[in-house]
C-alpha positions as CSV (number, residue, x, y, z in Angstrom):
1,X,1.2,-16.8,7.6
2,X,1.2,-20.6,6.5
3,X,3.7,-22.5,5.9
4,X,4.1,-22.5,1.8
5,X,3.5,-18.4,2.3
6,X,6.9,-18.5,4.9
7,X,8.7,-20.2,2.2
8,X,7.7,-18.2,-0.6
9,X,9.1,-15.0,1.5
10,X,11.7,-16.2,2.2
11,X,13.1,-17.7,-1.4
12,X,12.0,-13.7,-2.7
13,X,14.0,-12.4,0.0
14,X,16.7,-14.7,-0.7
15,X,17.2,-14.2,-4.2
16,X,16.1,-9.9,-3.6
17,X,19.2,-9.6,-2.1
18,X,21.0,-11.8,-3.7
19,X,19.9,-9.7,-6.8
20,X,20.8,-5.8,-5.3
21,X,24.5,-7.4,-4.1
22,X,25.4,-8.9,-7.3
23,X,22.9,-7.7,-10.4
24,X,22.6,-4.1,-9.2
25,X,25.3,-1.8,-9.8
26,X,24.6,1.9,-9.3
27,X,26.6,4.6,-6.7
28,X,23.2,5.7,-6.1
29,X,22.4,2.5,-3.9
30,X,23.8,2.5,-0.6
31,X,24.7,-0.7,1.8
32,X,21.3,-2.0,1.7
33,X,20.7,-5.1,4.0
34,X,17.3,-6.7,2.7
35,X,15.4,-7.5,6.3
36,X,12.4,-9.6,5.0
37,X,9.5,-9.7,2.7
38,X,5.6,-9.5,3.8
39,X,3.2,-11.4,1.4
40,X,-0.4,-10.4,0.7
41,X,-3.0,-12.8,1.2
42,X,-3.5,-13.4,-2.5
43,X,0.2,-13.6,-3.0
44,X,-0.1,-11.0,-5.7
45,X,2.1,-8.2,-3.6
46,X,5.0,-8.5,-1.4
47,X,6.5,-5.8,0.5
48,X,9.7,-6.3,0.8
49,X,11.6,-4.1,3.9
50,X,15.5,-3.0,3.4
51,X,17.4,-1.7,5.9
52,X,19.9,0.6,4.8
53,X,23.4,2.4,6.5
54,X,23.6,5.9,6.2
55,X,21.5,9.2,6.9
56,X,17.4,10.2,6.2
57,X,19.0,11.2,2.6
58,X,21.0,8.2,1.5
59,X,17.9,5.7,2.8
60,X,15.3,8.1,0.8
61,X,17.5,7.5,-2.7
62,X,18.3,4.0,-2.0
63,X,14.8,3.0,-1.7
64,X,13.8,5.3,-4.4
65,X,16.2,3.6,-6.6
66,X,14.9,0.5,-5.7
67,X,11.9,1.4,-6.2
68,X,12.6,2.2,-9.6
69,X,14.2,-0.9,-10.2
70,X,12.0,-3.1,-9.8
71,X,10.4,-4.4,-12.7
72,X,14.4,-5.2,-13.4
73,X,14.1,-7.1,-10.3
74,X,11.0,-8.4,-11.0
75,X,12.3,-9.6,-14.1
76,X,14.9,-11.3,-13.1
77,X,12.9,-13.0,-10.3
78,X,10.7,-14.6,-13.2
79,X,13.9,-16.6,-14.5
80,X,14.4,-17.8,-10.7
81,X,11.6,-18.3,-8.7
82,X,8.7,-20.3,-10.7
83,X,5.4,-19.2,-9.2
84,X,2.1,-19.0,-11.0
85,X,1.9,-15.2,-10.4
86,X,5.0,-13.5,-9.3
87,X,3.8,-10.9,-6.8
88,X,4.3,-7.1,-7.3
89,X,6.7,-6.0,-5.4
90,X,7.3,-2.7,-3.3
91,X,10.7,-1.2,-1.0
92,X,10.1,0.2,2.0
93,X,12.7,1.1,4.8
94,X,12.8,-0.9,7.9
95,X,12.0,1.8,10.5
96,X,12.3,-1.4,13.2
97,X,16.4,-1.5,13.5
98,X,16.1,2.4,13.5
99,X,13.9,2.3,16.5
100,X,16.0,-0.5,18.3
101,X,19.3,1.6,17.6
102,X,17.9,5.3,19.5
103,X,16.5,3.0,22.4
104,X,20.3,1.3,23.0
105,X,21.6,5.3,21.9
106,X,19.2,6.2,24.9
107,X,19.9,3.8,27.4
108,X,23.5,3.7,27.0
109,X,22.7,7.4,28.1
110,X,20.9,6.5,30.9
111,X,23.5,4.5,32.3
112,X,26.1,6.9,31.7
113,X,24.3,10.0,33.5
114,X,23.8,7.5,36.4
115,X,25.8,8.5,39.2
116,X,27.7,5.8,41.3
117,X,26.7,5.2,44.6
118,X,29.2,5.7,47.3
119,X,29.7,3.7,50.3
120,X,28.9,5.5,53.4
C-alpha cells in the first residue's frame, strides 16, 4: 500500500469509529472496536474490519447493522474527509483476534494438562 493509501485508511478508520461511538445510537450494536480499513487499488472501496465482544449472534447483528448503516456513515464521512471519490464502504468481522483468542484458550490448556516433573 503507498503511503497516501496508509493515510487515507487510516483518517476513514479514524473518523469510522469515531462515527459508531458517538453518531450511532442503536441497542442493536454491540461494543464494536473498528480494527482497520483495507483500500482497493482504485480507492473506490474500502473494507473496513470491526471486531466485536460478544457471541456468533451479537457479531452477525452488529455487522448487519452496520452494514445497513452505511450510507449514514458514508454520509457523514463526506462532511469530514475531502477526497475526490469517497470509497464505498463494506463491515466485515475481524476473524484475526478470534483466531489469536482460541490459540491463547488452547495453550493455556496445554500448559495446564502438563504435568510437573518430579525430582528423582
Amino acid at each position: 500500500m503507498l503511503y497516501r493509501d496508509k493515510r487515507v485508511a487510516e483518517a476513514l478508520r479514524a473518523e469510522i469509529a469515531r462515527i459508531i461511538t458517538t453518531e450511532l445510537a442503536d441497542p442493536n450494536l454491540g461494543f464494536v472496536t473498528v480494527i482497520g480499513v483495507r483500500l482497493a487499488k482504485d480507492m473506490k472501496k474500502a473494507t473496513v474490519y470491526v471486531s466485536v465482544m460478544g457471541d456468533e449472534k451479537v457479531r452477525k447483528l452488529t455487522v448487519d447493522h452496520l452494514e445497513r448503516a452505511k450510507g449514514y456513515i458514508k454520509t457523514l464521512l463526506k462532511d469530514r474527509i475531502v477526497l475526490r471519490y469517497l470509497p464505498d464502504i463494506h463491515f466485515r468481522y475481524d476473524e484475526l483476534l478470534a483466531q489469536e483468542e482460541r490459540i491463547s484458550e488452547i495453550i493455556s490448556e496445554l500448559h495446564k494438562e502438563e504435568v510437573p516433573k518430579s525430582d528423582e
